[in-house]
Steps between C-alpha positions, in 0.01 A plus 500: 500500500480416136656686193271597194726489192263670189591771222215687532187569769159623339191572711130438385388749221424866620630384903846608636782287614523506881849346616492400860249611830439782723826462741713325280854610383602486130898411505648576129895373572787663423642481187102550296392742323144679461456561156142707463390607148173611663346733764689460832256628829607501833866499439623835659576698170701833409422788642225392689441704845667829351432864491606804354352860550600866499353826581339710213557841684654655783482407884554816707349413812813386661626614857872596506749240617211238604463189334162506300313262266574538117137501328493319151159540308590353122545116472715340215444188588346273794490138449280396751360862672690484742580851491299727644466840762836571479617152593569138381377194676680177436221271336763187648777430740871568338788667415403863312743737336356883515674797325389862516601842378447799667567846357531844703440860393750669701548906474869464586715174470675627809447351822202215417480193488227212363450159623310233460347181667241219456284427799382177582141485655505846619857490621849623346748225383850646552688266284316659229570843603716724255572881513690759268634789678546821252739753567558688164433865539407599138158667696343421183148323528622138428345114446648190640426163519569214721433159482395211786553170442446188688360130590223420750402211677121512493189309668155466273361846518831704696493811299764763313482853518773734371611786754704812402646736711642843374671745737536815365783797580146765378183447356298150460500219299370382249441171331502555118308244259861323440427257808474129441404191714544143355525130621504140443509178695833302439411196749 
């Protein structure tokens, strides 16, 4: 093995600079530094695999204490369409952080309760599960909002799906506009 001690590496005119084969492993040492003052590709990059959607109106199709799948149908953003039916699908193996609100029209604050949980490929995750039990008594129709939070260890293409589940002391749910759905890969 020889070093190559230079200042500066041009290809031909109008080629690009290829730096080792197929197989090979690039080893920059500890202690260098990457300075780019150009365009940087295939370098993961901010806020790449992330999601964030709501609902536009209200979901009232949901079945009293029994945990149910929280529609979204307006995007905000989706960096690489990953988000779709209701669902995300991890584009890459890793480490993803998912956060969610949900929001409950209750006709009495007395006696319900909201929760909330992600499932993973079809199936809920119980460290992620999180519930708010409501026992105010004003009988006076009320909104409240609860938030689930959490990190998943996913496989290419495992998906997300945000669950809800309302149980109500009379009437039915329902799902106002206010509900959110958001996530990003951290690793």
């Amino acid at each position: 093995m020889g070093t190559l001690f230079v200042d500066k590496l041009d290809p031909q005119s109008g080629t690009a600079l290829e730096i080792g084969s197929s197989g090979d492993t690039i080893t920059i040492p500890s202690g260098a530094t990457i300075a780019n003052s150009g365009t940087a590709t295939g370098f993961g990059t901010a806020g790449t695999n992330s999601f964030s959607v709501a609902g536009s109106g209200n979901q009232t199709s949901i079945a009293d204490n029994t945990w149910t799948l929280i529609t979204f149908d307006s995007e905000n953003w989706d960096t690489d369409s990953c988000f779709a039916s209701n669902k995300f699908t991890a584009p890459a193996a890793g480490k993803y952080f998912f956060t969610a609100n949900l929001s409950i029209y209750a006709a009495t604050d007395n006696g319900n309760s909201i929760a909330g949980r992600f499932y993973k490929n079809g199936s809920g995750d119980s460290q992620t599960a999180s519930q708010l039990d409501l026992a105010g008594g004003s009988n006076i129709m009320s909104l409240f909002n609860w938030r689930v939070t959490g990190v998943l260890n996913l496989a290419q293409n495992d998906y997300v799906e945000l669950y809800g589940k309302f149980n109500m002391n009379s009437g039915t749910a329902t799902a106002p506009a206010a509900r959110s759905f958001m996530g990003y890969r951290v690793a």
